[in-house]
C-alpha positions as CSV (number, residue, x, y, z in Angstrom):
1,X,46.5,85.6,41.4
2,X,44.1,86.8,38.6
3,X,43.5,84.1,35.6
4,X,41.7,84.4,32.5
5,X,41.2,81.6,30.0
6,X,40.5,82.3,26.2
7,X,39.2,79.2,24.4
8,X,39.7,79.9,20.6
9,X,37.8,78.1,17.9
10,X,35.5,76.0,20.4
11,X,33.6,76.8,23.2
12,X,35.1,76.4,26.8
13,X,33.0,74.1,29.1
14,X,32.8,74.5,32.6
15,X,34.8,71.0,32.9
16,X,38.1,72.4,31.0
17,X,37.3,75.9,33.4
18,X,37.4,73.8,36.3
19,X,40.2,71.7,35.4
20,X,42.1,75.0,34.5
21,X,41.7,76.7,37.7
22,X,42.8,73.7,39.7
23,X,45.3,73.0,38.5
24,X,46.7,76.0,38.3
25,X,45.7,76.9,41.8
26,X,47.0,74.1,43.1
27,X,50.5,73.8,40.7
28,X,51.2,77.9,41.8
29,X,50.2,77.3,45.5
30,X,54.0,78.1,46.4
31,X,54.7,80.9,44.3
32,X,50.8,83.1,44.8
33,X,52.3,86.0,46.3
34,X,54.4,86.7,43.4
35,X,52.2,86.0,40.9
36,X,50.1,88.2,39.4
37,X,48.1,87.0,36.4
38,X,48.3,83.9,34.4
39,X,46.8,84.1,30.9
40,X,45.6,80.5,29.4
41,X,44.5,80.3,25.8
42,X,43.2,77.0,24.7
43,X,42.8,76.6,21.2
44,X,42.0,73.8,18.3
45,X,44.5,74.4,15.8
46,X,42.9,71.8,13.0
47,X,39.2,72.0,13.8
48,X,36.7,69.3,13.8
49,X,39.3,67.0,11.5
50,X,41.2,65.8,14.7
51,X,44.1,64.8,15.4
52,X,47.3,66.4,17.0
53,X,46.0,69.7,17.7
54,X,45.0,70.8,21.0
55,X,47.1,73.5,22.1
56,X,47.3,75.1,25.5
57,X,49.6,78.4,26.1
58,X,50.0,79.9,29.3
59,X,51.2,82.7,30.0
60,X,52.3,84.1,33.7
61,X,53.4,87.4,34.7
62,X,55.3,87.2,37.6
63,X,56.4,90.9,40.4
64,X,59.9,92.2,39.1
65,X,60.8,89.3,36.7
66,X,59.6,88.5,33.0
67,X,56.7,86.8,31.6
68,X,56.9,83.1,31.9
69,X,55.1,81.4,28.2
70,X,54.9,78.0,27.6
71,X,53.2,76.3,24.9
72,X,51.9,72.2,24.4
73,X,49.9,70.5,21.8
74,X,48.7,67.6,22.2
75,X,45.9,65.1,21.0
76,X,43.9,66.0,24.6
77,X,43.1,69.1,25.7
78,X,43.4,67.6,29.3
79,X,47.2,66.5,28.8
80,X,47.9,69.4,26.9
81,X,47.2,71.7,29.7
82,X,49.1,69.9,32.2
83,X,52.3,69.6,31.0
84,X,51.9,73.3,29.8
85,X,51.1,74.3,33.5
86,X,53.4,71.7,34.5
87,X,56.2,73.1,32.7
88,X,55.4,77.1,33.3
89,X,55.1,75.8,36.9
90,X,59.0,74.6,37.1
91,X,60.3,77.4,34.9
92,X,58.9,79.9,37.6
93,X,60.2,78.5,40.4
94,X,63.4,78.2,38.9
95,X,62.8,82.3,37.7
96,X,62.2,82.9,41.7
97,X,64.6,80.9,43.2
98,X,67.9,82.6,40.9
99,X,65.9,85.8,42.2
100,X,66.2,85.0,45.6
101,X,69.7,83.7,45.4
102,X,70.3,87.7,44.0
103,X,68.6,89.1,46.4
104,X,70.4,87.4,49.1
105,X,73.7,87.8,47.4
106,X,72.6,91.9,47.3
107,X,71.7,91.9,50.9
108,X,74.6,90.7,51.7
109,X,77.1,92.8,49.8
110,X,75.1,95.1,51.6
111,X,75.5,94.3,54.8
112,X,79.0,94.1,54.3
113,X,79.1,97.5,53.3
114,X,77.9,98.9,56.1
115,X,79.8,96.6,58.6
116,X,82.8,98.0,56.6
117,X,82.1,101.9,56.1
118,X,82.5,101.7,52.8
């Protein structure tokens, strides 16, 4: 699984790297085979003024199904990429396991096929 992070208007500390790449490592444990990249852009929409602005989009390009993107904002940076991860993480697994229940359902139409002759 490649990742690249993008921090836009402020510069990306080793602490938010690190907190990136664990959590995401850790969050698409199950799923690594079929992912392929995950894009993260972390961004601070209002500046220096504060307030409800951190936003975290991530974006994860799975084999043979679409793009996953999710996007949070929140007051932290830190929560704000968690949920986002958090809620990419659940919408992929739900993306793989319809595509398994295909696959399944294909192999055995399949199977049936041949058994049959048809």
């Amino acid at each position: 699984m490649q990742i690249d992070i993008q921090a836009r208007g402020f510069s990306l500390t080793e602490a938010l790297d690190n907190h990136v790449h664990n959590r995401l490592g850790f969050t698409f444990l199950h799923a690594s085979r079929r992912v392929n990249h995950v894009r993260v852009r972390l961004s601070d929409l209002n500046g220096p003024r504060g307030g409800v602005d951190k936003c975290c989009l991530v974006e994860v390009r799975l084999e043979g199904l679409p793009v996953v993107i999710v996007e949070d904002v929140q007051a932290n940076m830190y929560t704000a990429i968690d949920r986002a991860v958090g809620r990419a993480a659940r919408t992929v697994k739900r993306r793989l396991a319809l595509d398994s229940s295909r696959r399944r359902k294909v192999a055995i139409q399949h199977a049936h096929q041949l058994a049959t002759g048809q």
